[in-house]
C-alpha positions as a LaTeX table, in Angstrom:
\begin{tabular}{lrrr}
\hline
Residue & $x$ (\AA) & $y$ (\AA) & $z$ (\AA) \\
\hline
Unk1 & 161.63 & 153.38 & 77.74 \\
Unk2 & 164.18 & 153.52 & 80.18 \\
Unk3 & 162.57 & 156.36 & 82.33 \\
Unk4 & 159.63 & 153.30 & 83.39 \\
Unk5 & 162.43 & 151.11 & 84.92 \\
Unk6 & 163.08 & 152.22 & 88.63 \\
Unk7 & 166.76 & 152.56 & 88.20 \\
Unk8 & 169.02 & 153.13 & 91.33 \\
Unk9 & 171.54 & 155.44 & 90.41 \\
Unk10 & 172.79 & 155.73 & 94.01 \\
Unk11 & 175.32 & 153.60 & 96.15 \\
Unk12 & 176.84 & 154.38 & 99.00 \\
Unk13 & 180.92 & 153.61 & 99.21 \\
Unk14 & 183.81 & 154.38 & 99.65 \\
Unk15 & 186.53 & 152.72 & 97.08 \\
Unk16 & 189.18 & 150.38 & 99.47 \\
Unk17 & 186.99 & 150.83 & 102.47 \\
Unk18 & 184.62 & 147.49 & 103.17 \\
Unk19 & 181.34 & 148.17 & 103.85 \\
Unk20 & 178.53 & 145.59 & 106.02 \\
Unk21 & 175.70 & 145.49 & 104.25 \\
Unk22 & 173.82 & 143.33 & 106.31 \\
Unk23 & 175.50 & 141.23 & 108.84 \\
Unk24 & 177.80 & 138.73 & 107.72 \\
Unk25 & 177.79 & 140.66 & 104.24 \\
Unk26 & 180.86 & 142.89 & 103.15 \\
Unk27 & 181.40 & 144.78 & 99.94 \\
Unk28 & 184.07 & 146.49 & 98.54 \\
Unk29 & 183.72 & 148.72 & 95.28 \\
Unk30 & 187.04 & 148.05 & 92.73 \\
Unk31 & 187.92 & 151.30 & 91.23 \\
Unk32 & 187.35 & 150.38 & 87.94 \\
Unk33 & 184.48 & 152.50 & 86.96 \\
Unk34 & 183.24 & 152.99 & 83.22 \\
Unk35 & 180.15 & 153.40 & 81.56 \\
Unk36 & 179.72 & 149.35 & 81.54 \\
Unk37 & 180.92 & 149.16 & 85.26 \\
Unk38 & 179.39 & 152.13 & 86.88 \\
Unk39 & 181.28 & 152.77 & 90.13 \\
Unk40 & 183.25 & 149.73 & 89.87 \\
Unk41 & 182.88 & 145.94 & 90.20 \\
Unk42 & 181.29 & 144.62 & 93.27 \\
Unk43 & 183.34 & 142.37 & 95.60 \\
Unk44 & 181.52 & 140.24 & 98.30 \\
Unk45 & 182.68 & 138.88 & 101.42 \\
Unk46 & 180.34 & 136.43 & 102.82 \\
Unk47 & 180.84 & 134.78 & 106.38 \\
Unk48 & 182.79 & 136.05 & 109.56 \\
Unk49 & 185.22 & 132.97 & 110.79 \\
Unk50 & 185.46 & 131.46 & 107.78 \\
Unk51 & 184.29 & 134.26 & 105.32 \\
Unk52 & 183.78 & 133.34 & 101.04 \\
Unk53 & 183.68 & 135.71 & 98.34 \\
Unk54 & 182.25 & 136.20 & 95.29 \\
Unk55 & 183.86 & 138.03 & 92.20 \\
Unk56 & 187.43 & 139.08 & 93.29 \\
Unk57 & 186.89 & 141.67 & 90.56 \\
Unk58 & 189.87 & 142.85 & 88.34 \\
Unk59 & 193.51 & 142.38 & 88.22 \\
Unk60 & 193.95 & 145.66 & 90.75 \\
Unk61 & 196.71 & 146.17 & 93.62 \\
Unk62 & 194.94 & 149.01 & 94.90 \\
Unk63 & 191.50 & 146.05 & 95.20 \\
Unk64 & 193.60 & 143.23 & 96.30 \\
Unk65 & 195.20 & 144.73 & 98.73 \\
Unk66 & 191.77 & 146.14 & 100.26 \\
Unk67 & 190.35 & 142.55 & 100.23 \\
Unk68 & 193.55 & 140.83 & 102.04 \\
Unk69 & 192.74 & 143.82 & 104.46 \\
Unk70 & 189.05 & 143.07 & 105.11 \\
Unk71 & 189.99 & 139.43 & 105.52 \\
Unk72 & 191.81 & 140.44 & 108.50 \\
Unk73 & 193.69 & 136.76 & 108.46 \\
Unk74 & 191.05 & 134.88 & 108.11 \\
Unk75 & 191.35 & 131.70 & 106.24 \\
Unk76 & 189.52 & 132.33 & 102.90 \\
Unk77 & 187.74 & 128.68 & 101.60 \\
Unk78 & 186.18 & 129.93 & 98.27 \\
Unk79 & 186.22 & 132.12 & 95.43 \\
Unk80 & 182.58 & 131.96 & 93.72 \\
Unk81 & 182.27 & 133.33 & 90.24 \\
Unk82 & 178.97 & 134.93 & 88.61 \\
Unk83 & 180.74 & 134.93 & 85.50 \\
Unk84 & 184.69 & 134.77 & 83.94 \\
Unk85 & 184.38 & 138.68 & 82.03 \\
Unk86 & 187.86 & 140.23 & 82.65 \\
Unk87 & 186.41 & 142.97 & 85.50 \\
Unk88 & 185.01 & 140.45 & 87.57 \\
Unk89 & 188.19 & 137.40 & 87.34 \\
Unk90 & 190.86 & 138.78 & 86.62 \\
Unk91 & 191.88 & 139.58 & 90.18 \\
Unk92 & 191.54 & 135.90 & 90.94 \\
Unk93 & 194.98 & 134.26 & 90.17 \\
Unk94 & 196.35 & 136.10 & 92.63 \\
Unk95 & 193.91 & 135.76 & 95.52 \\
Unk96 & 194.48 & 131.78 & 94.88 \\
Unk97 & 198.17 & 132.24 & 94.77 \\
Unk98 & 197.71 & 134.33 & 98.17 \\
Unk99 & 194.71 & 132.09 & 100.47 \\
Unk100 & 194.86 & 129.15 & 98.97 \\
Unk101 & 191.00 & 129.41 & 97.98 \\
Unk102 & 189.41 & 127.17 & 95.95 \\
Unk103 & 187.36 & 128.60 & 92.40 \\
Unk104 & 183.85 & 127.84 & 92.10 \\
Unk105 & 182.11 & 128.24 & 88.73 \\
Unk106 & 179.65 & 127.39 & 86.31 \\
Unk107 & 183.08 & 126.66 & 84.01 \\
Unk108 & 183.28 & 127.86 & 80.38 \\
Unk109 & 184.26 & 126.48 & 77.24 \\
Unk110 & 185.88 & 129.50 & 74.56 \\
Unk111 & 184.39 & 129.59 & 71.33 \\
Unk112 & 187.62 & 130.75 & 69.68 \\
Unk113 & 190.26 & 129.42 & 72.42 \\
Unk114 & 193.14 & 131.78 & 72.74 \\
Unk115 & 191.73 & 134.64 & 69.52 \\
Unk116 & 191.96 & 138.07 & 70.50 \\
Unk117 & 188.64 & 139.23 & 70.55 \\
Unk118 & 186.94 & 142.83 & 71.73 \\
Unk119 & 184.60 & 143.58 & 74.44 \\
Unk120 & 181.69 & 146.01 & 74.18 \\
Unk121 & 183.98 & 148.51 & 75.76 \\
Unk122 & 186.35 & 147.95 & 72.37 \\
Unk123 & 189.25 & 147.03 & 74.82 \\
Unk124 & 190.88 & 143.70 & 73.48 \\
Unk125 & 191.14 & 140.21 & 75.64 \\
Unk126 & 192.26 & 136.67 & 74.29 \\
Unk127 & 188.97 & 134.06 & 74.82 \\
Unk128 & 190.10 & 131.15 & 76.90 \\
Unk129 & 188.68 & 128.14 & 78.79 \\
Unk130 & 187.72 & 128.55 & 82.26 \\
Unk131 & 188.08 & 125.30 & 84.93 \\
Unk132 & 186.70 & 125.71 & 88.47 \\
Unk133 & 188.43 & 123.95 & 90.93 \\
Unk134 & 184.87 & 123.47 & 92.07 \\
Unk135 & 182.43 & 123.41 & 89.53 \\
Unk136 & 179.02 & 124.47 & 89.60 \\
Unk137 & 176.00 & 123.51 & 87.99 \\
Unk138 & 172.60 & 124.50 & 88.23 \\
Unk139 & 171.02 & 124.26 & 91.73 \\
Unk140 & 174.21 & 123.14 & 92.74 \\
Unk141 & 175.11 & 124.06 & 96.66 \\
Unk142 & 177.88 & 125.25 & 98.40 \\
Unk143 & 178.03 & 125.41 & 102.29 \\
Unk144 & 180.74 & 127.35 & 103.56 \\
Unk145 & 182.72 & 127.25 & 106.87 \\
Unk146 & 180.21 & 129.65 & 108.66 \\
Unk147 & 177.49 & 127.47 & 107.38 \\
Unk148 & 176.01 & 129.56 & 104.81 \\
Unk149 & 174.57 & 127.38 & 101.98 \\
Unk150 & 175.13 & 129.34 & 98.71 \\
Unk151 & 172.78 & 127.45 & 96.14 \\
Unk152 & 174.12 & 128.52 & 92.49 \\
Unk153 & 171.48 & 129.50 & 89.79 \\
Unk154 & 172.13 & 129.27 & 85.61 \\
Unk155 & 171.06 & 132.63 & 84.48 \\
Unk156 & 172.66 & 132.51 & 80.99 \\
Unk157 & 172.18 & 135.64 & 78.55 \\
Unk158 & 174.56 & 138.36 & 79.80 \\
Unk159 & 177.24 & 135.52 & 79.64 \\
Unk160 & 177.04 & 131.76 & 78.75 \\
Unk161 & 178.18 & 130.90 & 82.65 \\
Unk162 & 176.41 & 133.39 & 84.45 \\
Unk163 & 175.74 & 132.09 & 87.75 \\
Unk164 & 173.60 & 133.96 & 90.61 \\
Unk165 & 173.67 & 133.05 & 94.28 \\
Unk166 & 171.03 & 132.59 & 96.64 \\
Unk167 & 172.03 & 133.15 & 100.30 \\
Unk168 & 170.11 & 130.25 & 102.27 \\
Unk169 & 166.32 & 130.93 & 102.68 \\
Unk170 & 167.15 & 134.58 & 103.76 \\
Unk171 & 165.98 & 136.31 & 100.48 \\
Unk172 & 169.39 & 137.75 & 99.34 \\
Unk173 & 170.71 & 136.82 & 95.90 \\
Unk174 & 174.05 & 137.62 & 94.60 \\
Unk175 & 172.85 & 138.85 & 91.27 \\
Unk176 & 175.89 & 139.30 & 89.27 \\
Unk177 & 175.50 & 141.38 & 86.03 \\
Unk178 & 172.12 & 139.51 & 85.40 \\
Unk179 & 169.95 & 141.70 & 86.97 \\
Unk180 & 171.11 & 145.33 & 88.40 \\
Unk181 & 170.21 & 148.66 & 89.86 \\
Unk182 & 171.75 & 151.26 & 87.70 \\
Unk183 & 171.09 & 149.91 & 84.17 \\
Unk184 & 170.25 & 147.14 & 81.92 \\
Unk185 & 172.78 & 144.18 & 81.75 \\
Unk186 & 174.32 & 144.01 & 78.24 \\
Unk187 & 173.25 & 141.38 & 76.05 \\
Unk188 & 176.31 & 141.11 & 73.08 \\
Unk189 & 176.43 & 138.10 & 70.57 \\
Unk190 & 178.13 & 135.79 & 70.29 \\
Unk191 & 178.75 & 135.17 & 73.74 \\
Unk192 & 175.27 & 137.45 & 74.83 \\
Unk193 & 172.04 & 135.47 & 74.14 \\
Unk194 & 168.42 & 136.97 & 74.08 \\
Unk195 & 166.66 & 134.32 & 74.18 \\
Unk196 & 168.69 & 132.66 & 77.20 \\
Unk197 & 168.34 & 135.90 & 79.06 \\
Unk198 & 164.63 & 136.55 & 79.00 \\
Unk199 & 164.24 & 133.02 & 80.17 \\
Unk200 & 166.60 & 134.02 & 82.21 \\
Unk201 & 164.79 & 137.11 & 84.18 \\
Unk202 & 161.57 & 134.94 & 84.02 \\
Unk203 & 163.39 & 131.68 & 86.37 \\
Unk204 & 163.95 & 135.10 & 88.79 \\
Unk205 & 160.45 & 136.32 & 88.88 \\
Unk206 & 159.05 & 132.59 & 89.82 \\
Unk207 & 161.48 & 132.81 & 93.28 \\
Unk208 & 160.46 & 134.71 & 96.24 \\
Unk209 & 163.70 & 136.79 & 96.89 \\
Unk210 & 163.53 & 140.29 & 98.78 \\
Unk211 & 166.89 & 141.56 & 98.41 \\
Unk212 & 169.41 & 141.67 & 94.91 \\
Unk213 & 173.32 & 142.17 & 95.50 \\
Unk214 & 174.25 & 142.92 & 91.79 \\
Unk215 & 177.77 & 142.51 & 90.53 \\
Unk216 & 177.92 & 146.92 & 89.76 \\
Unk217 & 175.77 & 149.20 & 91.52 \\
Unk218 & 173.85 & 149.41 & 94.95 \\
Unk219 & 171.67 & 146.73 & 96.00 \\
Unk220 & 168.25 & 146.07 & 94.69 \\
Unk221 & 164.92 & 146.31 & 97.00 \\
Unk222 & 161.78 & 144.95 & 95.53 \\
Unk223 & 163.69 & 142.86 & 93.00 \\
Unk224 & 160.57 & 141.52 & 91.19 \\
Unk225 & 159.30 & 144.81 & 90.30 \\
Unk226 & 162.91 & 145.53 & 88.63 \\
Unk227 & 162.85 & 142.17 & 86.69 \\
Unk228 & 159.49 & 142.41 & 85.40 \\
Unk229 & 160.18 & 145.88 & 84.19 \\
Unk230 & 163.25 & 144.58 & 82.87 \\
Unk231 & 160.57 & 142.24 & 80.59 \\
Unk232 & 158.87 & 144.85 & 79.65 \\
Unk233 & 161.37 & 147.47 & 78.83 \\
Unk234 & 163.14 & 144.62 & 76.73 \\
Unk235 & 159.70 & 143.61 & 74.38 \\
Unk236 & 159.23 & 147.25 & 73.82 \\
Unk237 & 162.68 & 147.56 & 72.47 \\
Unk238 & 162.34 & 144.51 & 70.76 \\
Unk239 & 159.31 & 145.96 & 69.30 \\
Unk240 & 160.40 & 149.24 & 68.42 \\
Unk241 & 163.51 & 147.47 & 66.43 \\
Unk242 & 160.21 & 145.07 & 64.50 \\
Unk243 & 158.32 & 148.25 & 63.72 \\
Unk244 & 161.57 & 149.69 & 62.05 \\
Unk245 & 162.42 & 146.98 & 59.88 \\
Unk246 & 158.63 & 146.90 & 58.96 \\
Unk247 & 158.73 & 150.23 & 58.00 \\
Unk248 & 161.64 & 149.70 & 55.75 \\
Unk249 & 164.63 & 147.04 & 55.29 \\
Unk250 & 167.12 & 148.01 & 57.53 \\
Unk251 & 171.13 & 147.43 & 58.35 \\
Unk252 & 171.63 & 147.19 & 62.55 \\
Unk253 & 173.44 & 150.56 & 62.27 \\
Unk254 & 170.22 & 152.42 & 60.75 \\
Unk255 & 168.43 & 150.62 & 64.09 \\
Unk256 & 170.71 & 151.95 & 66.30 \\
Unk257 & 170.40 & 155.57 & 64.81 \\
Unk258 & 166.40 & 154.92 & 64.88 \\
Unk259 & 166.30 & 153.04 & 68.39 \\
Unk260 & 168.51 & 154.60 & 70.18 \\
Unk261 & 168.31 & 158.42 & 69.98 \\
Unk262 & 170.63 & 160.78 & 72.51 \\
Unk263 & 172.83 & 157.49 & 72.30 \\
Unk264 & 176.06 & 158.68 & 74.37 \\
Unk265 & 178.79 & 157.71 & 71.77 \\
Unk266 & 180.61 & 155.72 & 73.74 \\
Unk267 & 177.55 & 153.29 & 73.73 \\
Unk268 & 177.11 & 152.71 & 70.11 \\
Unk269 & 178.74 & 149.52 & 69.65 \\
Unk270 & 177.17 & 148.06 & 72.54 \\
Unk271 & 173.90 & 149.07 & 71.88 \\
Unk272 & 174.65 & 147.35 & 68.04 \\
Unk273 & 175.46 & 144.34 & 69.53 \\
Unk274 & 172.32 & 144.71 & 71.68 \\
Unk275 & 170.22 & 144.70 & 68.13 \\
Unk276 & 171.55 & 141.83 & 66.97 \\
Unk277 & 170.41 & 139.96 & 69.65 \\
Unk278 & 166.91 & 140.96 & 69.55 \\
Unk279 & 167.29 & 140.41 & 65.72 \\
Unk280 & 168.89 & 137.44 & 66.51 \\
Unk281 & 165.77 & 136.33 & 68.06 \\
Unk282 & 163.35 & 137.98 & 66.07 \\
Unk283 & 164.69 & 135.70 & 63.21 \\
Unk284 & 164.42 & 132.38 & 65.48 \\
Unk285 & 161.05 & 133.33 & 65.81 \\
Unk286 & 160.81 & 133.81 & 62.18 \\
Unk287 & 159.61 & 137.31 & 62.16 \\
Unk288 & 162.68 & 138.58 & 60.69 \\
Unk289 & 164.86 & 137.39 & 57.74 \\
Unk290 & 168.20 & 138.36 & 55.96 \\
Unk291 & 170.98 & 136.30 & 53.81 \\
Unk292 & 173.53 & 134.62 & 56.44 \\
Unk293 & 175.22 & 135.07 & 58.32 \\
Unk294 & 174.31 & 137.94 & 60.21 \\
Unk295 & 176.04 & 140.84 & 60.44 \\
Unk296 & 175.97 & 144.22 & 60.88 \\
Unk297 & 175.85 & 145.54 & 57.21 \\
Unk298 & 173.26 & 142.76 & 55.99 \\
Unk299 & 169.82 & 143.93 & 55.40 \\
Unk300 & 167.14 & 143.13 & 57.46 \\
Unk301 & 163.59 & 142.41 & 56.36 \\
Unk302 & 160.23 & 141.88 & 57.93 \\
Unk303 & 158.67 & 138.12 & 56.90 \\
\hline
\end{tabular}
């Protein structure tokens, strides 16, 4: 499945050293790579007077201190947020504490307000509330000191607050972890929704855009093309996980060893918590059943 998605496995950077992608558009790579975070999460400068920037990325001296140097002095207005997972906030207190910037988010509301829980990864955080200074909703604009108007977009699925960012009329969205180059985004319950994120990827393929800055990874040319294989790849897996259970009743681990063959071990529990969302909305569409709630050791039956 994966080999009919044009992945981009390729970006060129250089970790603490900014890079123009297109004028009036810096990145800098945090080195804080992983096999969720490829090279490293993306951080965007946006603006040349009176520059913004979107996901400070994590809680890193070695990234800070490359940011403060790409600002050059320059006041910064606003911190944007696609979304409040540690690698892409965590650096933010401190950039606040530093410019004076203002946060700007879609906001979220913890489930289990200040329980440890675990990420995909396995690593351990404690779930807490989120408050922009500045919050955004969908559709919601933001012009900045340059006059750029960032125009925020609800893509919920990879997180409950996911936000992407249209640049103006030029064509250039600020993707996040929505949609990217080098892989699938990861889709993990509770927090991960399927449903939310295929309507998701479809509100991208009705806009026009020519050019995807994702939140990991190099940016994305012919964006529609990616997305709708992105569709695709994501029915046939939910298929494939449908034809297993029909074959049999099934746990989510013996769909994982099924599914997901070659699986680099490192990926299992992520790719678990990727079944249970398609299962998760297999059952809303009541093509799948099993005694509540779910979880990973309850059997799984075709209806």
């Amino acid at each position: 499945m994966a080999d009919e998605i044009p992945f981009k496995k390729t970006i060129e950077f250089e970790y603490g050293v900014p890079r123009e992608l297109i004028p009036g558009i810096v990145r800098l790579v945090a080195n804080n790579p992983s096999p969720f975070t490829f090279k490293g999460t993306n951080t965007y400068i946006i603006g040349t007077a009176n520059p913004v920037l979107i996901d400070p990325g994590p809680d890193d001296e070695a990234h800070f201190n490359a940011i403060i140097k790409a600002l050059a002095g320059r006041p910064l207005s606003h911190i944007l947020l696609t979304h409040t997972h540690h690698d892409h906030v965590d650096g933010m207190a401190r950039l606040k504490a530093l410019t004076g910037a203002l946060s700007c988010g879609f906001g979220r509301s913890a489930p289990l307000a200040g329980v440890h829980r675990k990420t995909t990864s396995g690593s351990e955080y404690v779930d807490q509330d989120f408050i922009p200074d500045v919050p955004l909703a969908d559709n919601a604009t933001l012009t900045t000191g340059d006059g750029h108007v960032l125009t925020a977009i609800h893509t919920p699925g990879h997180a409950p607050d996911h936000l992407c960012f249209a640049l103006g009329d030029s064509g250039n969205l600020f993707s996040g972890d929505h949609v990217m180059g080098w892989n699938t985004s990861v889709v993990a319950p509770p927090e991960g929704n399927m449903n939310a994120y295929m309507r998701s990827l479809e509100r991208l393929l009705e806009r026009k855009d020519t050019t995807y800055f994702p939140g990991h990874g190099g940016r994305i040319e012919q964006p529609s093309r990616v997305v709708r294989a992105f569709v695709v790849h994501r029915n046939m897996r939910e298929q494939a996980i449908l034809d297993r259970i029909r074959v049999a009743p099934a746990t989510i681990p013996d769909i994982v060893t099924a599914v997901y063959r070659g699986l680099d071990p490192r990926l299992v529990g992520a790719a678990a918590l990727s079944v249970q969302a398609h299962v998760e909305r297999l059952i809303e569409r009541k093509l799948v059943t099993c005694q509540e709630p779910l979880t990973r050791d309850r059997v799984l039956s075709a209806v």
